[in-house]
N, C-alpha and C positions, 0 to 999 in steps of 0.2 A: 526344450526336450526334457524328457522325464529323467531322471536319476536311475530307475533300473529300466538294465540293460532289453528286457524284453519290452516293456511298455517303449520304451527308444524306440528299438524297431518297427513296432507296430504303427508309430506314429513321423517314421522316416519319411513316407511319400506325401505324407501332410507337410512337411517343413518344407520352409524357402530353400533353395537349392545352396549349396554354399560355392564358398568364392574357392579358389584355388590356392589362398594363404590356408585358408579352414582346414583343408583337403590336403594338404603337405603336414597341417599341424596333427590331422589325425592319424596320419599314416606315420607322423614320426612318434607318437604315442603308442599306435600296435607295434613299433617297432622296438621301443623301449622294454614293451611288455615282452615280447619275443627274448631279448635279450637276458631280460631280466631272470624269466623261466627256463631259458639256456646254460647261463651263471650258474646258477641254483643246480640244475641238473645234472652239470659237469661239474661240480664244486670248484669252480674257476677262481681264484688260481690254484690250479694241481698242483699239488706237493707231493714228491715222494722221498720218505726215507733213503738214505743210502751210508753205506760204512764210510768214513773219513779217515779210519785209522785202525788197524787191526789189531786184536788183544794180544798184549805180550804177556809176559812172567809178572812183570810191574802192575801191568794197568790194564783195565776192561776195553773193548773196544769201544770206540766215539765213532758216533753216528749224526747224521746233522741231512737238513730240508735240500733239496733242490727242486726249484719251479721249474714246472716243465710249460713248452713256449701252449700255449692256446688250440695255435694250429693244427702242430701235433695232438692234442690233446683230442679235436676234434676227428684228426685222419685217425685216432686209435679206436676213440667210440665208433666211428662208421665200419672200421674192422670186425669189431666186439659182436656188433649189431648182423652183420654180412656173414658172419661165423655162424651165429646162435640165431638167424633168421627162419631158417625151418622148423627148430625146435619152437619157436615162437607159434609159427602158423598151425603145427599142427595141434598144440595147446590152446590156441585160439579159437581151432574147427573144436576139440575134442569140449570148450567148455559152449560154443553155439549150441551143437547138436545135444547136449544136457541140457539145456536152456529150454530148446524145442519139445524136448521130450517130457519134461517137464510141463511145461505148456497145454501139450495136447493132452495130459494126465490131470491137469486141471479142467478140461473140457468135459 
């Protein structure tokens, strides 16, 4: 198989079919990938500042990490996403329809 991903494809229905070891190894490699660009996306592990100690007359306040669990982190994104999902869509329509318009002005 070829090294880039397009010539791979194109030349998938030409290759011997693979075994079922192959076929777990590739799917645990998309899977790697998946994760990897999940990590990355969620800057996993979350950290968020919090006060530890409030400022007195003495001393500034101290502040210090806590990891928040993964999980959470996920139910917050899907929150973030479900909140700001319309405003998504309609900036999604509003840059299509510039796109198009565009388009038929090059025509």
């Amino acid at each position: 198989m070829s090294a880039h991903p397009i010539m791979a494809q194109a030349l998938r229905p030409f290759a011997p079919p693979q075994t079922k070891a192959q076929q777990i190894s590739t799917l645990e490699g998309q899977l790697q990938t998946y994760r990897a660009a999940e990590i990355s996306l969620l800057r996993l592990p979350f950290q968020v500042e919090v006060k530890t100690a409030p400022a007195t007359r003495v001393a500034e306040a101290q502040y210090g990490l806590v990891t928040i669990d993964e999980d959470l982190v996920r139910e917050a994104a899907d929150w973030l996403l479900d909140k700001h999902i319309d405003e998504l869509e309609r900036k999604a329509l509003e840059l299509q329809r510039a796109r198009w318009d565009e388009q038929r002005e090059d025509v």
